[in-house]
C-alpha positions as CSV (number, residue, x, y, z in Angstrom):
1,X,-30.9,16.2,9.1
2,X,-30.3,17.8,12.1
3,X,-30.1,21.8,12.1
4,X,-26.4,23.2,13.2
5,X,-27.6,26.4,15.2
6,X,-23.5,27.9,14.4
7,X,-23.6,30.6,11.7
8,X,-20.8,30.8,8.9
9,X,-19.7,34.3,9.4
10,X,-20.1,35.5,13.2
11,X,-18.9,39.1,13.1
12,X,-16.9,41.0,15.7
13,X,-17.4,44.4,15.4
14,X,-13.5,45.7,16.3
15,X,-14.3,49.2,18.2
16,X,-16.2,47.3,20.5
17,X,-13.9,44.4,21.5
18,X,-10.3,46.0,21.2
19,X,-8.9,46.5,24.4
20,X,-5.3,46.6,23.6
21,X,-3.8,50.5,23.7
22,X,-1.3,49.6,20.4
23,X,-4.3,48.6,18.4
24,X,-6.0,51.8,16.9
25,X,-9.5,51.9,15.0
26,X,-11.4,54.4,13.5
27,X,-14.8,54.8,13.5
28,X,-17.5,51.9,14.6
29,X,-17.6,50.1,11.5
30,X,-14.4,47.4,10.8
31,X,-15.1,44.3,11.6
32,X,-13.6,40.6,12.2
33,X,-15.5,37.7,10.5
34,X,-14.6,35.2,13.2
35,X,-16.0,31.8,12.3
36,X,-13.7,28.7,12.8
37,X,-11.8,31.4,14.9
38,X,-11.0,33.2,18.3
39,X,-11.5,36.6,18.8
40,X,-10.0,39.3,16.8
41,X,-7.1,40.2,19.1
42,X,-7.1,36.5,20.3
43,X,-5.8,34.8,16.7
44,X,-5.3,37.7,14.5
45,X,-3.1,40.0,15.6
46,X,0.1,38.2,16.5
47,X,3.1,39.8,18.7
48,X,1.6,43.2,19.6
49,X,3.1,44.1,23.4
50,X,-0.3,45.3,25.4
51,X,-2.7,42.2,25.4
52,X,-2.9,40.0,29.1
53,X,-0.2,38.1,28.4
54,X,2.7,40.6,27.5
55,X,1.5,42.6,30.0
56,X,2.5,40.1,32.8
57,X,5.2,38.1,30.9
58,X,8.2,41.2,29.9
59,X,8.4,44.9,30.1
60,X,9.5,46.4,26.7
61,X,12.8,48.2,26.3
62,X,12.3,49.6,22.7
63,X,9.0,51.8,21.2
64,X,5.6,49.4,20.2
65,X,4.9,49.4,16.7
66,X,1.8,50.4,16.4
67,X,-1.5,48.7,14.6
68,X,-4.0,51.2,12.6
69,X,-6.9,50.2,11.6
70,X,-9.0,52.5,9.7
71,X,-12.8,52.0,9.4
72,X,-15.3,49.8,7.3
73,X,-12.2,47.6,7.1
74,X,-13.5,43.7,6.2
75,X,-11.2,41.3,8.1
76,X,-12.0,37.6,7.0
77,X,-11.6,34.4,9.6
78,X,-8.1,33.6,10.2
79,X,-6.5,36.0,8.8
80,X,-3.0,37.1,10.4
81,X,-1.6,40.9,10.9
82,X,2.1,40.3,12.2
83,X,3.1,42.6,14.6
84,X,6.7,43.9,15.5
85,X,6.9,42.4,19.2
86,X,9.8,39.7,18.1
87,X,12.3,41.5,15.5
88,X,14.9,40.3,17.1
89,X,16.4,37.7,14.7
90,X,19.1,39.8,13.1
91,X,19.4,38.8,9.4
92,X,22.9,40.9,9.1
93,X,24.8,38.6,12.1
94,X,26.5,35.3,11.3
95,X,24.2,34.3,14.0
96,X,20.0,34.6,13.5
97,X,19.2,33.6,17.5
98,X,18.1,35.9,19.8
99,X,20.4,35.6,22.9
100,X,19.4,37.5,25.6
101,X,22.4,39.6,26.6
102,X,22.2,41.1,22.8
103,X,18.7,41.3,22.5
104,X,18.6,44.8,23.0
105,X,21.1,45.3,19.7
106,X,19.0,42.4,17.7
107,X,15.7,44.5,17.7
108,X,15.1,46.3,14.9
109,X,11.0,47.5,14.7
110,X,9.6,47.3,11.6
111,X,7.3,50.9,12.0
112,X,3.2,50.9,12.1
113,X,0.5,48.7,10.4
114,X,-1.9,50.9,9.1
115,X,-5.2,49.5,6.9
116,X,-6.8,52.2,5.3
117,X,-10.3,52.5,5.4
118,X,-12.7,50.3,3.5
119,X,-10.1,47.8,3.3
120,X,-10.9,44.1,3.1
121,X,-8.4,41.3,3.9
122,X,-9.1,38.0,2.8
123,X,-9.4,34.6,4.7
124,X,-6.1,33.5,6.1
125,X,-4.0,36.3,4.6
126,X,-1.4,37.2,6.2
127,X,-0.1,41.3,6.3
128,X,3.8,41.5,7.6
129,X,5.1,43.9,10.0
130,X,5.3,47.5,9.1
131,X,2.8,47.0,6.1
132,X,0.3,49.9,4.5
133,X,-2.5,48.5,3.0
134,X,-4.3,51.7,1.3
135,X,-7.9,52.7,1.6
136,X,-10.2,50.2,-0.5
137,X,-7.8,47.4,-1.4
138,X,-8.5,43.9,-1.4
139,X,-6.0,41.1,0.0
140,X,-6.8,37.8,-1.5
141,X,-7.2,34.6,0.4
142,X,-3.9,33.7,1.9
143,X,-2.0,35.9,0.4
144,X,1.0,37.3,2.2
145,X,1.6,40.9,2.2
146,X,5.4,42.0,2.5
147,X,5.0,45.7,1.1
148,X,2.8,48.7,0.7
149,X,-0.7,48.0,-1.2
150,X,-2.1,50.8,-3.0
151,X,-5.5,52.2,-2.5
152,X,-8.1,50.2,-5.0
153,X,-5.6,47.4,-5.6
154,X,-6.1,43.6,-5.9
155,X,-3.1,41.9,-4.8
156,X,-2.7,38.1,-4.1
157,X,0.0,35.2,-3.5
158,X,3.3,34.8,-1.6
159,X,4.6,37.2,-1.8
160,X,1.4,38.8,-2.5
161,X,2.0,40.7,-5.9
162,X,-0.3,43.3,-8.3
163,X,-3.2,41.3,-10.0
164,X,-5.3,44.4,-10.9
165,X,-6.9,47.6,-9.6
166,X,-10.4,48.2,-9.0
167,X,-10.9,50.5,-11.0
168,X,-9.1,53.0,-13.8
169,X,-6.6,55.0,-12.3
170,X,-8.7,57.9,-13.0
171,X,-11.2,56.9,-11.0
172,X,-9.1,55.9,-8.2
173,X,-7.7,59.1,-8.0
174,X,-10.9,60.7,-7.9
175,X,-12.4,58.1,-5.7
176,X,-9.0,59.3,-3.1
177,X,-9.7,63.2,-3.7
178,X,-13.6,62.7,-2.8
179,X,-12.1,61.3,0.6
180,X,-15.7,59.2,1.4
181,X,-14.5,57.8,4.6
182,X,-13.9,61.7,6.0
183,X,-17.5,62.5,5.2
184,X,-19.7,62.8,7.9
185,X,-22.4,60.1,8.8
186,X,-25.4,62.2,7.4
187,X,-23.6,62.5,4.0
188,X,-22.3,58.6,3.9
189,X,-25.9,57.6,4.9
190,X,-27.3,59.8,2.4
191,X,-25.0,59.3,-0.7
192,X,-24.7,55.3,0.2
193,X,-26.8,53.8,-2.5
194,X,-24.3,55.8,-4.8
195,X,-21.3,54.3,-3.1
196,X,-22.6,50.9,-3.8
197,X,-22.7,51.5,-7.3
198,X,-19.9,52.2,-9.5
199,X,-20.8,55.6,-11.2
200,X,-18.1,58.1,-10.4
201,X,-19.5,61.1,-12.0
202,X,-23.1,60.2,-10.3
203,X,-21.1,60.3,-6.9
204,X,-18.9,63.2,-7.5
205,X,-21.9,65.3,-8.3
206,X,-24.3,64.2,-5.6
207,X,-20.9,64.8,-3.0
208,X,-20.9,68.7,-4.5
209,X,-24.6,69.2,-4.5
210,X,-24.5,67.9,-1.2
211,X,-22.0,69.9,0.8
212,X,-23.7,73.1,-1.2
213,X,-26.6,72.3,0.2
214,X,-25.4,72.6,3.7
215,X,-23.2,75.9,2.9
């Protein structure tokens, strides 16, 4: 059989590829797992003014929403983060089409995007305009997210609802208060094999013995 030299998961490391000025990413870690796919700001982020072709095509007459990305975010292939650029099919007039002479009425922006850190977004999900998705929740494949996510949640279908949290509430909370993806590298590096683990106390303690260490 002959070999197929393409790999399943080629992976775009965001900070290094982003070149739009509305797209925001923290830290050096996100990533895009682009097999099957163009490039991250090629086919996943959809109607953001600031990329070549808005650039050339229209000059906008109403603020940019704004994408956020935070980091070690997981962004599967062909996924979809909907951008505000084309709000401008009024759902509260008789008529839904956007003529030009009233476009500038039939906006309406729909606020930032923000994906919190450690976030991971399944294979062809989709996350609407003006969407949170907290810090370490999980978007299932092809789900499509209409509303705020909260940190360590599981959410999945159309629209994409609750399945289950990661973890007790308890723990989230303490997970949240900990604030891991503020640490500094030495202290991620160092306390890593405890963040791929699931031991909260373990990590809570080592995160106190560590920053007394360095008081």
């Amino acid at each position: 059989m002959k070999n197929d030299a393409r790999h399943w998961s080629k992976v775009e490391l965001l900070h290094e590829t982003v070149t739009n000025p509305n797209i925001h990413v923290r830290g050096t870690h996100s990533y895009y797992s682009d097999a099957w796919s163009g490039s991250f700001e090629d086919s996943v982020v959809r109607y953001l003014y600031g990329d070549a072709y808005s650039l050339k095509a229209w000059q906008p007459a109403w603020p940019i929403d704004q994408l956020r990305i935070g980091d070690y975010v997981c962004i599967g292939a062909e996924a979809v983060i909907l951008l505000g650029g084309n709000h401008t099919h009024r759902t509260d007039w008789f008529s839904l089409y956007p003529f030009p002479e009233f476009i500038l009425d039939a906006y309406a922006g729909k606020g930032d995007t923000i994906i919190g850190d450690g976030a991971w977004i399944g294979m062809r999900a989709m996350i609407m305009p003006g969407v949170t998705v907290g810090e370490g929740a999980i978007i299932a494949s092809g789900a499509i997210v209409t509303k705020e996510v909260a940190p360590y949640t599981i959410v999945a279908g159309n629209p994409a609802v609750p399945i289950k949290t990661r973890f007790a509430q308890a723990v989230v909370d303490r997970l949240l208060a900990l604030k891991v993806y503020e640490w500094p590298a030495e202290k991620f590096e160092a306390l890593k094999p405890l963040l791929c683990a699931n031991e909260i106390d373990a990590l809570a303690s080592a995160s106190e013995k560590f920053d007394a260490g360095r008081s």
